[in-house]
MILUM-333355 format. One record per atom (N, C-alpha, C, CB): residue number from 1; atom name; x negated, y, z negated. Coordinates in steps of 0.001 Angstrom, whole numbers. Glycine has a CB too. Example, Ala and Ser with C-alpha at 12.3 -4.5 7.8 and 13.67 -1.06 7.14 Angstrom:
+-----+----+---------+---------+---------+
!   i ! at !       u !       v !       w !
+-----+----+---------+---------+---------+
!   1 !  N !  -13190 !   -5690 !   -7800 !
!   1 ! CA !  -12300 !   -4500 !   -7800 !
!   1 !  C !  -13200 !   -3300 !   -7800 !
!   1 ! CB !  -11308 !   -4473 !   -9046 !
!   2 !  N !  -12850 !   -2250 !   -7080 !
!   2 ! CA !  -13670 !   -1060 !   -7140 !
!   2 !  C !  -12900 !      30 !   -7870 !
!   2 ! CB !  -14084 !    -598 !   -5725 !
+-----+----+---------+---------+---------+
***
This chain:
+-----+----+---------+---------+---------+
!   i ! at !       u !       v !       w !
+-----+----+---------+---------+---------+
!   1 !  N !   19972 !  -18418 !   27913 !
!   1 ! CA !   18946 !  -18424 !   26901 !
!   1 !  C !   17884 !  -17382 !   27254 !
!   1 ! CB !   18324 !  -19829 !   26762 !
!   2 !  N !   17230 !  -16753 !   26481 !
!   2 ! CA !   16594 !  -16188 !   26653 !
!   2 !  C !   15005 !  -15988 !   26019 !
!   2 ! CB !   17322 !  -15581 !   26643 !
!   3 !  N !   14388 !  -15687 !   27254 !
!   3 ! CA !   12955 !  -15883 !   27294 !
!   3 !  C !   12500 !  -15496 !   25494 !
!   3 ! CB !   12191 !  -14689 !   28666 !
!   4 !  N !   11072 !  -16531 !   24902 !
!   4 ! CA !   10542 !  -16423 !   23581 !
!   4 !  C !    9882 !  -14753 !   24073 !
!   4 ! CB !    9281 !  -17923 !   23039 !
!   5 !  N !    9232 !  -14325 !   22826 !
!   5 ! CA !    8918 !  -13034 !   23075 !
!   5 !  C !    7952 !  -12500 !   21332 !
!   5 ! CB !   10651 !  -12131 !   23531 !
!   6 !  N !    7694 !  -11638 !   21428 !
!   6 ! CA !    6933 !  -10650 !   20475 !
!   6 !  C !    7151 !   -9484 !   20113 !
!   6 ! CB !    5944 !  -10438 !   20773 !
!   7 !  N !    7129 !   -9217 !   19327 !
!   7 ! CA !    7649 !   -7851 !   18563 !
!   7 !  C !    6723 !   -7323 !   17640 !
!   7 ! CB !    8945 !   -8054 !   17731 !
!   8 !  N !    6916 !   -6017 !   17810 !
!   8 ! CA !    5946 !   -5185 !   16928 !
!   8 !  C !    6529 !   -3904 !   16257 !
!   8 ! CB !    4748 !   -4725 !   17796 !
!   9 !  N !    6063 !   -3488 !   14801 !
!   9 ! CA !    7299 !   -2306 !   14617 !
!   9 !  C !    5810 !   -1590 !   13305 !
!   9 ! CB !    9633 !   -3128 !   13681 !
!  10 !  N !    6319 !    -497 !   13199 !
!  10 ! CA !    5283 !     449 !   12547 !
!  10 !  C !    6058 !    1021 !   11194 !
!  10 ! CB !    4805 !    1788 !   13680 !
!  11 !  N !    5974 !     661 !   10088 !
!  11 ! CA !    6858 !    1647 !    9255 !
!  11 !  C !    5829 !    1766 !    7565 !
!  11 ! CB !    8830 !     772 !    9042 !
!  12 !  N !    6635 !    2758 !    6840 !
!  12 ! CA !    6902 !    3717 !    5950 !
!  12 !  C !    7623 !    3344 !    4958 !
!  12 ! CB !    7412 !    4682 !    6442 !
!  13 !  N !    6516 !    3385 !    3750 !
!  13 ! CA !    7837 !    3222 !    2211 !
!  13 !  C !    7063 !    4347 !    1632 !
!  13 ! CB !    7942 !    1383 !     857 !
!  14 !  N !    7696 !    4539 !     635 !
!  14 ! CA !    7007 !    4940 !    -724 !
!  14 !  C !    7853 !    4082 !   -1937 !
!  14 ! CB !    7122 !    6788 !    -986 !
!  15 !  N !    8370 !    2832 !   -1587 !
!  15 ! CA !    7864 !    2040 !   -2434 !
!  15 !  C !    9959 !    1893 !   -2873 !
!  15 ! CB !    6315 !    2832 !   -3686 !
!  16 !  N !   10548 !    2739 !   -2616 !
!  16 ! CA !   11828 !    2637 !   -2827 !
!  16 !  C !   12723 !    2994 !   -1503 !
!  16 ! CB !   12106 !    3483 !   -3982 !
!  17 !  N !   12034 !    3689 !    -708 !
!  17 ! CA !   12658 !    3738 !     592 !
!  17 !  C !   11853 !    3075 !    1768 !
!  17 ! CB !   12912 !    5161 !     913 !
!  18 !  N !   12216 !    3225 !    3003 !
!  18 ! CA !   11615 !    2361 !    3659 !
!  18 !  C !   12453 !    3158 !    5247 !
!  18 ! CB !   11926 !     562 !    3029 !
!  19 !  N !   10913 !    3380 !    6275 !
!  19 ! CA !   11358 !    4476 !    7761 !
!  19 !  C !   10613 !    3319 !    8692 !
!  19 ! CB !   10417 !    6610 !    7926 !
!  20 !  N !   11294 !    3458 !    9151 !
!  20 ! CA !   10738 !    2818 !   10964 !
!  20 !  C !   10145 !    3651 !   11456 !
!  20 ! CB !   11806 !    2472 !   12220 !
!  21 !  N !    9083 !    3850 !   11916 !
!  21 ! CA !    8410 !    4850 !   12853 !
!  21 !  C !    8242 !    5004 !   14120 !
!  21 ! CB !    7465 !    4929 !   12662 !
!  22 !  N !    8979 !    3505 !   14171 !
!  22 ! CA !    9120 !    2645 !   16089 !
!  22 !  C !    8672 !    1536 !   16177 !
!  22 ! CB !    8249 !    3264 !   17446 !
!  23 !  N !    8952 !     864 !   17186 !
!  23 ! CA !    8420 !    -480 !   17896 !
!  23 !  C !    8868 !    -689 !   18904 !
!  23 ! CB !    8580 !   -1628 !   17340 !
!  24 !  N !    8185 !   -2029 !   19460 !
!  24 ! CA !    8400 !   -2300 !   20562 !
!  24 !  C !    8735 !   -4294 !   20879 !
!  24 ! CB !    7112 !   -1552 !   21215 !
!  25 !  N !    9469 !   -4550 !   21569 !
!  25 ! CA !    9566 !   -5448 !   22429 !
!  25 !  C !    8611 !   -6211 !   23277 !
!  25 ! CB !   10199 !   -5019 !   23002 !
!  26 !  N !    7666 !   -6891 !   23388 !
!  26 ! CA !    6529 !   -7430 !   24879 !
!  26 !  C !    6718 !   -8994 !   25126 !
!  26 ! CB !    4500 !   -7219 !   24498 !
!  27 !  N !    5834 !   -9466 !   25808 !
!  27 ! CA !    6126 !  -10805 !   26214 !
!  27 !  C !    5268 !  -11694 !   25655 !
!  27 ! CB !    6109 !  -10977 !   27568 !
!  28 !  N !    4277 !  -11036 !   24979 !
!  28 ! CA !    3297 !  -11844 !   24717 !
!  28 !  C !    2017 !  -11149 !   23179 !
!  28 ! CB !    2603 !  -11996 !   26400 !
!  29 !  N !    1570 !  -12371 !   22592 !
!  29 ! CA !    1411 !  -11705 !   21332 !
!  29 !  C !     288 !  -10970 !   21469 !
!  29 ! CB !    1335 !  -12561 !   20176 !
!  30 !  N !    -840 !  -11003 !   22739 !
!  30 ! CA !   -2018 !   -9811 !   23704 !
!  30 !  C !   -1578 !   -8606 !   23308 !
!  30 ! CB !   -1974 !   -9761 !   25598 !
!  31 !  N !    -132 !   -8795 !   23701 !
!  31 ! CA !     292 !   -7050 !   23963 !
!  31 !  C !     876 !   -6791 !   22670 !
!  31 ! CB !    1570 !   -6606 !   25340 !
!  32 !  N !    1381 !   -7397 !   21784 !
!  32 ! CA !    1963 !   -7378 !   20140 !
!  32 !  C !     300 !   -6611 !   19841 !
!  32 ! CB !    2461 !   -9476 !   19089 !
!  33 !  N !    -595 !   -7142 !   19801 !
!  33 ! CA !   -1861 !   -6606 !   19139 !
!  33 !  C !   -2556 !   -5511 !   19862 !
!  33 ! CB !   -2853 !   -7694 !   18963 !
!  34 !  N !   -2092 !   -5410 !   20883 !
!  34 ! CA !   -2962 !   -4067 !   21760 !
!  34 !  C !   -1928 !   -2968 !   21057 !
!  34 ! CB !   -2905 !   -4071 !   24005 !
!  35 !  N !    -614 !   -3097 !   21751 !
!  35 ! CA !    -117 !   -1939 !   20865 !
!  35 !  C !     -14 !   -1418 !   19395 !
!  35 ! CB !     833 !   -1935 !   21074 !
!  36 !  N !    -269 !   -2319 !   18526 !
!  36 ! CA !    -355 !   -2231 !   17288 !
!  36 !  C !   -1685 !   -1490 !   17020 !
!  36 ! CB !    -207 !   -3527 !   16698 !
!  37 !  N !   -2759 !   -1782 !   18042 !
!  37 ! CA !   -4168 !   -1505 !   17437 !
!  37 !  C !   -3924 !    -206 !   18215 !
!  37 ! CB !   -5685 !   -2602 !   17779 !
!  38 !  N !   -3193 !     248 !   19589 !
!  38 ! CA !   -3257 !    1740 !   19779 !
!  38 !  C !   -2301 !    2624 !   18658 !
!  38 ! CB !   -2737 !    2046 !   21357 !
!  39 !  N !   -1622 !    2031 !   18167 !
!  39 ! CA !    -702 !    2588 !   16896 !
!  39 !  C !   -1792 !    3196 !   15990 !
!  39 ! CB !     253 !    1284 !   15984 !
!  40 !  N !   -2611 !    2122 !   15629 !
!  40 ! CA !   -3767 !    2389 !   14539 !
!  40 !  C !   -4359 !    3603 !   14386 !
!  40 ! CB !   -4852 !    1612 !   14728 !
!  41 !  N !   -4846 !    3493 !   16016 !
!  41 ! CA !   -5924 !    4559 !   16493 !
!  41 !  C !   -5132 !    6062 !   16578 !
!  41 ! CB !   -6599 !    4078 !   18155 !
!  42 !  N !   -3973 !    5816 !   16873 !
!  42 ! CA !   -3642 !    7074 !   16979 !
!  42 !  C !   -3192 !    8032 !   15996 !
!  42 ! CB !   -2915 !    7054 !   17717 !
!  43 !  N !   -2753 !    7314 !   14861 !
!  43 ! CA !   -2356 !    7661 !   13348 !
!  43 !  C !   -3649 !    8258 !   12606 !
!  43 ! CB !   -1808 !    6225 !   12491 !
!  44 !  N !   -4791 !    6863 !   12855 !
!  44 ! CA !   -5938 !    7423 !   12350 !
!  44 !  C !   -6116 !    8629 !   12759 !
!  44 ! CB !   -6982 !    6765 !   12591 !
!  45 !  N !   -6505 !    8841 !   14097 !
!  45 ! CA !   -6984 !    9818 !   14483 !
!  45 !  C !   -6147 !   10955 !   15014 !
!  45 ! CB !   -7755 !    9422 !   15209 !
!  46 !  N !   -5532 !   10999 !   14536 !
!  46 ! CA !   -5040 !   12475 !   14030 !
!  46 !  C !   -4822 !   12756 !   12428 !
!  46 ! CB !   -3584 !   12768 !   14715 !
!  47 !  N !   -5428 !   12245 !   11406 !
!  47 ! CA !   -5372 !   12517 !   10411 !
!  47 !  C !   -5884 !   14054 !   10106 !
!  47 ! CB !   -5905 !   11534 !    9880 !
!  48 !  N !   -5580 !   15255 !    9482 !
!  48 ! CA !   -6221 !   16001 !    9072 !
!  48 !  C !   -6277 !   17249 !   10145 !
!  48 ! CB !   -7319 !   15337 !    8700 !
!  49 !  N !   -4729 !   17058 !   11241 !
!  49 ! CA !   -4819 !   18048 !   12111 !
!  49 !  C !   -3606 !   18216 !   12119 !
!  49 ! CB !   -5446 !   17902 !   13310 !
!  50 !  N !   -2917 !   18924 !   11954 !
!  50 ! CA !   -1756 !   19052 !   12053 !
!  50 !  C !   -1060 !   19639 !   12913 !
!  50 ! CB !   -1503 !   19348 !   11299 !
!  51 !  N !   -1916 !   20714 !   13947 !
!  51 ! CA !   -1727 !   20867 !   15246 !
!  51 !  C !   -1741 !   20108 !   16045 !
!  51 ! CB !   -2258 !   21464 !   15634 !
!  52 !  N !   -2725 !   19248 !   15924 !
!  52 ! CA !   -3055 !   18211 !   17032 !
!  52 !  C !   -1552 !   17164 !   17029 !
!  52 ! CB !   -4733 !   17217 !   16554 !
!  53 !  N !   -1466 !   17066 !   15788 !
!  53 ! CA !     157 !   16044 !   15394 !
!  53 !  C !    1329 !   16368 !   15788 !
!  53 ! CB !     605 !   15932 !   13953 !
!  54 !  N !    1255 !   17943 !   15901 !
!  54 ! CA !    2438 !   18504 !   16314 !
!  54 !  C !    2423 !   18608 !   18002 !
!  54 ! CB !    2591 !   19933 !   15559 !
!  55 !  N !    1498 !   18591 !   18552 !
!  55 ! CA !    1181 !   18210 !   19975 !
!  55 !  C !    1581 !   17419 !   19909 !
!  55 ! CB !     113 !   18100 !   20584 !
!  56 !  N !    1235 !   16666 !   20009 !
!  56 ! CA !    1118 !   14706 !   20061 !
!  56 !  C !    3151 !   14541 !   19775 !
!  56 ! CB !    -378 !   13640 !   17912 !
!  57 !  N !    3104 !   14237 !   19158 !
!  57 ! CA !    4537 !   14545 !   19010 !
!  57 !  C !    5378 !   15126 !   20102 !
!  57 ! CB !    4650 !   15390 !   18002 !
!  58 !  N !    5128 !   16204 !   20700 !
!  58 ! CA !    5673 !   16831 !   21774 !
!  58 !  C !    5598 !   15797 !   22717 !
!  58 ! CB !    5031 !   18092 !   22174 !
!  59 !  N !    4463 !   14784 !   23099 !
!  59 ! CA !    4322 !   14042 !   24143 !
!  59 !  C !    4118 !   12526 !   23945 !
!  59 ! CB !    3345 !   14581 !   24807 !
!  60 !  N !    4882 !   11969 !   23217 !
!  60 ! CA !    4946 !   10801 !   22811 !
!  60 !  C !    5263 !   10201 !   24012 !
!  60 ! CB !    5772 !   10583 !   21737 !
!  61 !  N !    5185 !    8819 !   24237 !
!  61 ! CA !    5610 !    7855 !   25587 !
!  61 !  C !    6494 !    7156 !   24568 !
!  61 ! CB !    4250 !    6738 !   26580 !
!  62 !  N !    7358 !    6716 !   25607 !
!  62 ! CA !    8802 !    5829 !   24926 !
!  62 !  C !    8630 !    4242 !   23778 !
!  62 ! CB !    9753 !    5149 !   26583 !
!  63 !  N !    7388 !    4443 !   23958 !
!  63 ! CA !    6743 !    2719 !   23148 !
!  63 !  C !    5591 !    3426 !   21978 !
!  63 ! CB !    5489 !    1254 !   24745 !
!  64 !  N !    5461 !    4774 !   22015 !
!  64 ! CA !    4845 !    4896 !   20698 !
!  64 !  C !    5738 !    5569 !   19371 !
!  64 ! CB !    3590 !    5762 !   20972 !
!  65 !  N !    4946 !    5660 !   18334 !
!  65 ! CA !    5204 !    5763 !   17237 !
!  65 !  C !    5140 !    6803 !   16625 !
!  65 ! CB !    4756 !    5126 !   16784 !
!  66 !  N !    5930 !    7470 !   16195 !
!  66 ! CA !    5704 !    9003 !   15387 !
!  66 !  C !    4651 !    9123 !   14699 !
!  66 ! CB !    6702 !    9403 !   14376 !
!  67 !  N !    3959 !   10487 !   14797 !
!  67 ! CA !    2819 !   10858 !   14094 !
!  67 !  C !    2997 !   11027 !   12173 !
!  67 ! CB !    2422 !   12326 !   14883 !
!  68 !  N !    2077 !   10685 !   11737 !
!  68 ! CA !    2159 !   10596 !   10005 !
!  68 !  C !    1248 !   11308 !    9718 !
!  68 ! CB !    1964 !    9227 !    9188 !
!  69 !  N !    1333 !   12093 !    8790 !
!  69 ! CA !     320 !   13698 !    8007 !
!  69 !  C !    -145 !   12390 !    6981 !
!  69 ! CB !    1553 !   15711 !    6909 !
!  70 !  N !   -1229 !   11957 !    6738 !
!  70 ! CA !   -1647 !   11711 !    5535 !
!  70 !  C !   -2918 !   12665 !    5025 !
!  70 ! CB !   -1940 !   10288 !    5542 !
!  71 !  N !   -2515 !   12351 !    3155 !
!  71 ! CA !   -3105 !   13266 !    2535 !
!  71 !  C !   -4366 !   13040 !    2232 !
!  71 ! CB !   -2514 !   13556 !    1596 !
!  72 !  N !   -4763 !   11675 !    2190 !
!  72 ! CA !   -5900 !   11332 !    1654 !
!  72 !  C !   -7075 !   10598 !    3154 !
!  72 ! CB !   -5381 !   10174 !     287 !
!  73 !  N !   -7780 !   10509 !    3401 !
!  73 ! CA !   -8461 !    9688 !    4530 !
!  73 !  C !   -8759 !    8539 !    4154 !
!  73 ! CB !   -9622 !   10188 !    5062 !
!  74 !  N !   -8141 !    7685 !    3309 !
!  74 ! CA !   -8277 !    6184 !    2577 !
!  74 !  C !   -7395 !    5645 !    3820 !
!  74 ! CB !   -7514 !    5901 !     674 !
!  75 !  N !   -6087 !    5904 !    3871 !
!  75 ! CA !   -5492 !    5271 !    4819 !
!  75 !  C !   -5750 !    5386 !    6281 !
!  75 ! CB !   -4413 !    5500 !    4623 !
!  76 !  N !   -6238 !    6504 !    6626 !
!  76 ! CA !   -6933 !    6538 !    8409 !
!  76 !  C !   -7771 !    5716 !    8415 !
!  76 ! CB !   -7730 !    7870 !    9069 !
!  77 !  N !   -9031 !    5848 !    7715 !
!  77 ! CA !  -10214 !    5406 !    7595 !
!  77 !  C !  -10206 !    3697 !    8048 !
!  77 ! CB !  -10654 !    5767 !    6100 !
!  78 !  N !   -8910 !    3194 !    6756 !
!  78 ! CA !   -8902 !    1548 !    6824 !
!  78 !  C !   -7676 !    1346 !    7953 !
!  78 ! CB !   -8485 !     679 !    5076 !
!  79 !  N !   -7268 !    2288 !    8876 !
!  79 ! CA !   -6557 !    1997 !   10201 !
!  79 !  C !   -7375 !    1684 !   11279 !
!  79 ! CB !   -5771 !    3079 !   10639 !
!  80 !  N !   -8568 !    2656 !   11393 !
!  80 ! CA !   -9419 !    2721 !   11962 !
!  80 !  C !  -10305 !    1782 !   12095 !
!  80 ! CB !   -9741 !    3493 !   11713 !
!  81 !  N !  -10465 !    1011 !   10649 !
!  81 ! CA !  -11938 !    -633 !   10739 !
!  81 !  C !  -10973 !   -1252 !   11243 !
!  81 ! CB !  -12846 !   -1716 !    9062 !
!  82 !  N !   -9417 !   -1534 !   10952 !
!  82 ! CA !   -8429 !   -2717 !   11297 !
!  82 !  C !   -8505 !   -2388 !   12556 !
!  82 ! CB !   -6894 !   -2828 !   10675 !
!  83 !  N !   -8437 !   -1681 !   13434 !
!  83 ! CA !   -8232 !   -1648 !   14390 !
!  83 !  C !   -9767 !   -1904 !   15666 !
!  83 ! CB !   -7453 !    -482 !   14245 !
!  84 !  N !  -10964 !   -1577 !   15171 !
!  84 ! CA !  -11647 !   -2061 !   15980 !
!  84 !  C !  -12994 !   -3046 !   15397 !
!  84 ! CB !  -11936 !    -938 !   16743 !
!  85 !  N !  -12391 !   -3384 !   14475 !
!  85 ! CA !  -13801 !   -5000 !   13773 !
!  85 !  C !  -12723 !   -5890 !   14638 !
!  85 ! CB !  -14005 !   -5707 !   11160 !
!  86 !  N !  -13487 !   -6504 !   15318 !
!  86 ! CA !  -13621 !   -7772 !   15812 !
!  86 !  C !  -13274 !   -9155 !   15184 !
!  86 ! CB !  -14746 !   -7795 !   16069 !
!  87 !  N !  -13855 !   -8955 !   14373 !
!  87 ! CA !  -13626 !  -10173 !   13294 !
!  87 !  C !  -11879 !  -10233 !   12721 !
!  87 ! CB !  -14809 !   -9811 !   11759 !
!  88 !  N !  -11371 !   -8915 !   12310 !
!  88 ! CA !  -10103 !   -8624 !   12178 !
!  88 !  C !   -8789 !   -8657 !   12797 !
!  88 ! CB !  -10195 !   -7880 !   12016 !
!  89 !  N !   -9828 !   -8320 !   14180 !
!  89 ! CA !   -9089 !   -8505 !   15473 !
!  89 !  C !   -8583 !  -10332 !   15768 !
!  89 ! CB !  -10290 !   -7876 !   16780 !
!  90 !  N !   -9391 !  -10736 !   15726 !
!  90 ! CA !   -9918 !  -11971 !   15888 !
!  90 !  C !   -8928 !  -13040 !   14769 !
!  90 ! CB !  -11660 !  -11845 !   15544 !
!  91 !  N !   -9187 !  -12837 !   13679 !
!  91 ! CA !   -8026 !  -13123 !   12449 !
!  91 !  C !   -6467 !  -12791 !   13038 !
!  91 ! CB !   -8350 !  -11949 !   10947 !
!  92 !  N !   -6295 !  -11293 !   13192 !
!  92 ! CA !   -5074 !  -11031 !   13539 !
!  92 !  C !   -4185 !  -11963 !   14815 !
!  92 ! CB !   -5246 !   -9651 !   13846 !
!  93 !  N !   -4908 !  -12510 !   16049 !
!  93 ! CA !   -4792 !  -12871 !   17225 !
!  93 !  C !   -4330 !  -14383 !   16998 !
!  93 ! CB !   -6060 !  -12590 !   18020 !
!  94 !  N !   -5226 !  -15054 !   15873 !
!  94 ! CA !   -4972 !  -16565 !   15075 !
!  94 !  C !   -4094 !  -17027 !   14448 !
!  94 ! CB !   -5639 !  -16858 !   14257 !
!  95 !  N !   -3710 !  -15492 !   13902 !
!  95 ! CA !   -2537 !  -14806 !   12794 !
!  95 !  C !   -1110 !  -15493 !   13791 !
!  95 ! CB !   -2597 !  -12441 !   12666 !
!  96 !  N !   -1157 !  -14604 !   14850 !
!  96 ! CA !     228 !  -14812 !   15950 !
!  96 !  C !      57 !  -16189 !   16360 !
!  96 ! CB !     275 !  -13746 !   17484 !
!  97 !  N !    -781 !  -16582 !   16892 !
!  97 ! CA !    -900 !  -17889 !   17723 !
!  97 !  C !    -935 !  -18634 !   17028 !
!  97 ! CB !   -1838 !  -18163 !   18546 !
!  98 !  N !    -628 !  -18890 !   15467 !
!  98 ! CA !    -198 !  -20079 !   14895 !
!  98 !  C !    1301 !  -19631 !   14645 !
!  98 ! CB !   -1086 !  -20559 !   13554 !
!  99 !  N !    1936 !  -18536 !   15302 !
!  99 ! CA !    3537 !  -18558 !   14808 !
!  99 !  C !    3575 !  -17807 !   13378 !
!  99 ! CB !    4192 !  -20298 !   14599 !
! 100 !  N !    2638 !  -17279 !   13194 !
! 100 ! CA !    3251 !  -16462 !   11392 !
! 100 !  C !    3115 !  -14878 !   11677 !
! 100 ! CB !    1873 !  -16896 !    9584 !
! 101 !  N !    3923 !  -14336 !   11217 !
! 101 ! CA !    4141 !  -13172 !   11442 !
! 101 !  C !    2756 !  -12336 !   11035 !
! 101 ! CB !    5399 !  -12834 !   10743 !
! 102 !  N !    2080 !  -11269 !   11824 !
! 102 ! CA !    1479 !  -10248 !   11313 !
! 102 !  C !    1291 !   -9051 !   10476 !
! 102 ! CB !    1382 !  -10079 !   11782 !
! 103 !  N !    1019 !   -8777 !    9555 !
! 103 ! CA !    1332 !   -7783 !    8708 !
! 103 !  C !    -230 !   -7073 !    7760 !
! 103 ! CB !    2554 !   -8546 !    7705 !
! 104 !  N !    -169 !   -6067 !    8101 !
! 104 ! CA !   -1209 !   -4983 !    7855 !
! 104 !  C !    -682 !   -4125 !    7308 !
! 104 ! CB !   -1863 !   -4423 !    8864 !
! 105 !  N !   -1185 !   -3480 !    5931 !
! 105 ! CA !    -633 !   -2232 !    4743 !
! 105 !  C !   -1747 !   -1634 !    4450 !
! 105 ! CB !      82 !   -2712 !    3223 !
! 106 !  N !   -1413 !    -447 !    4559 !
! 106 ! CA !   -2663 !     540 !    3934 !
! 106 !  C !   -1693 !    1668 !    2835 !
! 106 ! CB !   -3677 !    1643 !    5552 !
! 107 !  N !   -2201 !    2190 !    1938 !
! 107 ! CA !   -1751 !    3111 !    1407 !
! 107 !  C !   -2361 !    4267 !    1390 !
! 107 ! CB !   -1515 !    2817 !     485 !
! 108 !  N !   -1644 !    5435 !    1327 !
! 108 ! CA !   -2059 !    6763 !    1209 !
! 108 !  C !   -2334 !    7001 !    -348 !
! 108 ! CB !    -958 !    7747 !    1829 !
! 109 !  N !   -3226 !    6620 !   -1142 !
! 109 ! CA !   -3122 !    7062 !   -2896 !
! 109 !  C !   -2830 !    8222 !   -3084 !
! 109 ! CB !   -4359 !    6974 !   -3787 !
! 110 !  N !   -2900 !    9535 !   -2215 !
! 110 ! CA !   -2450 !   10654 !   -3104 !
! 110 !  C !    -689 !   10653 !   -3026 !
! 110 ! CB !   -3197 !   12223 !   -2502 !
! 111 !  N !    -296 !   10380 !   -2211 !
! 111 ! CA !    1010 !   10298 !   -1898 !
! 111 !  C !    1619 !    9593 !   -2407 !
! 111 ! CB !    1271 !   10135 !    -938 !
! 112 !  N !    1076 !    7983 !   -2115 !
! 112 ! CA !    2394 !    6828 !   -2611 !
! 112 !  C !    2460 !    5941 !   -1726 !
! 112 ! CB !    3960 !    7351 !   -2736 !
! 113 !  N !    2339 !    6620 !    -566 !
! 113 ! CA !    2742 !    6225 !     745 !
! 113 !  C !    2352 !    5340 !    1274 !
! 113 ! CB !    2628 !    6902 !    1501 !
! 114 !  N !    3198 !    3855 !    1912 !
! 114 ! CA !    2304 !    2737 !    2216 !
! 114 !  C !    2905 !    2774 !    4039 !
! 114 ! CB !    2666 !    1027 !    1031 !
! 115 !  N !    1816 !    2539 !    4969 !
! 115 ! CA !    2279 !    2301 !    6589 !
! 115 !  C !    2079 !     720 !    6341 !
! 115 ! CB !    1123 !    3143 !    8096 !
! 116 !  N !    3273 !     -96 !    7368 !
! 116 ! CA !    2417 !   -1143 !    7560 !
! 116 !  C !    2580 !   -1396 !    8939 !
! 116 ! CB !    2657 !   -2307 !    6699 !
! 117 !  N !    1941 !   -2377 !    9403 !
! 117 ! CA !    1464 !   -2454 !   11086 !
! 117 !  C !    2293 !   -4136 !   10575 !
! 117 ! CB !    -927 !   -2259 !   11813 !
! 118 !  N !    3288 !   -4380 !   12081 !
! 118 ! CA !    4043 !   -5414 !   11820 !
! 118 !  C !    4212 !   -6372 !   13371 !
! 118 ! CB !    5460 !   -4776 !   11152 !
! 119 !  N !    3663 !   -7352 !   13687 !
! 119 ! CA !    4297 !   -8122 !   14916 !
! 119 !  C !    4353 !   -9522 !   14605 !
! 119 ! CB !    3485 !   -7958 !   16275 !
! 120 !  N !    5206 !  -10159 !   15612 !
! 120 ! CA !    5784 !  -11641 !   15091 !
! 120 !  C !    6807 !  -11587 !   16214 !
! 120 ! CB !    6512 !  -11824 !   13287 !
! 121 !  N !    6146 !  -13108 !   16090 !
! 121 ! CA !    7217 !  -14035 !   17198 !
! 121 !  C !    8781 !  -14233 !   17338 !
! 121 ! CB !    6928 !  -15376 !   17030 !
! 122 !  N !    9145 !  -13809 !   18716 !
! 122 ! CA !   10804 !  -13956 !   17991 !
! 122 !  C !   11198 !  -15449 !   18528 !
! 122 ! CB !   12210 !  -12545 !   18698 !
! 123 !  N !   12142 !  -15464 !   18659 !
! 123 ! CA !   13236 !  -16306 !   18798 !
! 123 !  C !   13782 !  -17169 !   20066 !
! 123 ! CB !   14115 !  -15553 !   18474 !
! 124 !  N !   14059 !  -17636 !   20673 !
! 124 ! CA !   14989 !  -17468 !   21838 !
! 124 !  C !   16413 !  -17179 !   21334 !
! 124 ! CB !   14993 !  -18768 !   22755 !
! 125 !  N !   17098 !  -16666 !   22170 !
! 125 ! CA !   19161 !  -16936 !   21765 !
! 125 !  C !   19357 !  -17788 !   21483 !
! 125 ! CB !   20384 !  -16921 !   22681 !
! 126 !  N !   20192 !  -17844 !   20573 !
! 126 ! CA !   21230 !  -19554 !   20358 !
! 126 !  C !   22226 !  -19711 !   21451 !
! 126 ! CB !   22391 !  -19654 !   18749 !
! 127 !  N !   22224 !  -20463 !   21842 !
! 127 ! CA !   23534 !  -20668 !   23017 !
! 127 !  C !   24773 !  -20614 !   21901 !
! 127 ! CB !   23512 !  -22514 !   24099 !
! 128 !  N !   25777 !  -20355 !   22460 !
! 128 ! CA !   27096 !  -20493 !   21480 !
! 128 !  C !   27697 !  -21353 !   22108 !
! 128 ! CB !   28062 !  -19281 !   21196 !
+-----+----+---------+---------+---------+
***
């Protein structure tokens, strides 16, 4: 059997398709929300550089998430409060520790484009 656990995954529609951008595996739903909120920060903040993205990219670590060009600063902007209000934080953390999955959407309006920020409790194995 195997140990309960947490999961976190970052993705991409425009509403008829749908991209993974990455995730990760942890032990605990602390680290489901730390990485999700460094996901945040880092999407946000590289909005509006596209050098900087194309860096960044070059040096990704094996647990982050591909960089996203957005067109409009609606969607950085509201990555950016989700990621450091307290109060949100705080919701989100209540969110896991009652067992219901997490889920955060922002859209890009000039684009289409919706990210959403995703973690939730898994499972153990079924014995067979």
């Amino acid at each position: 059997m195997r140990a309960m656990g947490y999961a976190a995954e970052v993705t991409l529609s425009d509403g008829q398709r749908f991209a993974s951008l990455g995730g990760v595996t942890v032990r605990n739903r602390r680290l489901v929300l730390l990485w999700l909120r460094r996901q945040a920060l880092r999407l946000a903040n590289g909005h509006g550089n596209r050098t900087a993205l194309e860096r960044e990219a070059l040096r990704l670590t094996a647990s982050d998430v591909r960089p996203v060009l957005f067109h409009s600063s609606d969607a950085p902007e509201r990555l950016r409060i989700w990621a450091t209000d307290a109060h949100r934080q705080d919701d989100a953390i209540r969110t896991l520790e009652a067992g219901f999955p997490l889920h955060f959407t922002v859209t890009d309006p000039a684009v289409g484009l919706s990210l959403t920020l995703a973690g939730w409790h898994t499972s153990p194995a079924t014995p067979l």
